[in-house]
Structures are given as C-alpha cells and as structure tokens.
N, C-alpha and C positions, 0 to 999 in steps of 0.2 A: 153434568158439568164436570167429566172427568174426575168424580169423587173429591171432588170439592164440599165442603160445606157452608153453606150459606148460615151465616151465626149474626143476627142482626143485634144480640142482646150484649155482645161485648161493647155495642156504641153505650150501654149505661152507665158504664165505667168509666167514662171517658171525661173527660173536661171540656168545658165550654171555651170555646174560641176565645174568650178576652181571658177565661184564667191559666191558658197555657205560655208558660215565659218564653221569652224571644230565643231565638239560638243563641248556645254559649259557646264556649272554645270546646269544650268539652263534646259536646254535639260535632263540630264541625271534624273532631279527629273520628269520632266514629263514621261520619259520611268517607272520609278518608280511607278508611280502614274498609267498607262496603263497595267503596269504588273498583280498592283491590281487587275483591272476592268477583266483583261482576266481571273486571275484568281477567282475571283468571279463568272465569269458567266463560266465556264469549256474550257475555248477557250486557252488555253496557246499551247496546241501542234498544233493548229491550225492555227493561224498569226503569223504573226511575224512584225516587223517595215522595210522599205525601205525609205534611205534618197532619197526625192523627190528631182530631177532636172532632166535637158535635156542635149541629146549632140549637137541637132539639131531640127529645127523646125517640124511639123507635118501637111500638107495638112488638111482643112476640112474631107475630104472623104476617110483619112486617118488613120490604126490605127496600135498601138506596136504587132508584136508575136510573143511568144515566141516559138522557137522549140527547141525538145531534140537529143542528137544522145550517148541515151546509152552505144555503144560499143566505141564510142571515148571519152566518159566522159565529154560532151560539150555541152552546151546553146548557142544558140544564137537567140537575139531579131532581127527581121526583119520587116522594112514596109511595110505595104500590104493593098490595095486597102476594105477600106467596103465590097465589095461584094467578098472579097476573097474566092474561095470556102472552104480555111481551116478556117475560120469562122464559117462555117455551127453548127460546132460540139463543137466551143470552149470552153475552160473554162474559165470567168475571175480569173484571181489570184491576180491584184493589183489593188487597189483603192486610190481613193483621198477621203478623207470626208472634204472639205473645205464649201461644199453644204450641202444644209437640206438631202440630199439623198446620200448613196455613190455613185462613178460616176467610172466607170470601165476605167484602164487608160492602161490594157496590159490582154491581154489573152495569153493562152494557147494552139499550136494547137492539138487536140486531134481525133482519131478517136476511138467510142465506140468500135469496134469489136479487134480493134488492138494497143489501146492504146496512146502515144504520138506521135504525129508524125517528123519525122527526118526531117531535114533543105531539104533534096532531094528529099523525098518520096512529091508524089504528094496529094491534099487532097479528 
C-alpha cells in the first residue's frame, strides 16, 4: 500500500460518536485554512475531511473496510482480520495525520480486474 501504514489502534484514542462536539467557528476556520492548502497544491477533487471518531473498539490485528454494492446504492464498513484476503488489493482512502506520517485508518475493498468489491462477493 505504497508504505502506508495501516495503525488500527489509534481508533482507541478516539471518542465515541455522541461524545464528540458539534462543529465550532473554530473548526470551521481551520476547514477554511485546509481548503487553501488543497487548493494550492491541485488536491480539492481529491480529499475531502471526515469527522474522526468510533462506534466501537478495534482488535490489534484488526482493521475498518469499506465495501460497495453499486446496484443497492450502499457502503458499508466491515471488520476484518489483517490478513483478510480483501486486503490483498485495497485501497487506503482514510487517514489520520495526528503522526509525523499519515497512518491509514480504513481501506477500500477493491479488486483490479473488477473493481470494488460488494459486501458478499468474496475477495
């Protein structure tokens, strides 16, 4: 994954979904400030922001994937063991940068010949 590292134990740090406060003004100048820099450097269609928090804790050996199922119109994140075989092919798509490095906190499951892979299809 491009020297990425998958670090699923920073989700323990995090705060559960009702204990994180609403956006403030505060929040909003810094999205402001990030819009800048994406735009500056050509990244705007590219990221986007995600408010960081958990629903639930995550095993060491543990990490977030995402699957698609285009014809129901539906995501859904699922746990799945490290050595998941829909790993093989993933794609990270979310990050944390609370580290000198970003640290990959959810991938995508993907297979190159056929694209995303659905919640059923095996990887």
């Amino acid at each position: 994954m491009d020297g990425l590292t998958i670090q699923p134990l920073q989700w323990a740090r995090l705060a559960d979904l009702r204990d994180v406060p609403p956006l403030d003004p505060h929040d909003l100048a810094c999205m402001a400030e990030l819009r800048e820099v994406l735009l500056r450097h050509g990244r705007l269609q590219r990221f986007a922001l995600h408010l960081v928090h958990k629903h639930f804790e995550l095993a060491a050996d543990e990490v977030l994937v995402e699957y698609s199922d285009p014809l129901a119109r539906e995501q859904l994140l699922r746990v799945e063991s490290r050595e998941a075989a829909a790993l093989r092919s993933a794609i990270p798509t979310t990050w944390t940068l609370a580290g000198a490095q970003p640290l990959v906190a959810c991938v995508c499951a993907y297979r190159t010949e056929h694209g995303h892979l659905g919640r059923h299809q095996p990887g």
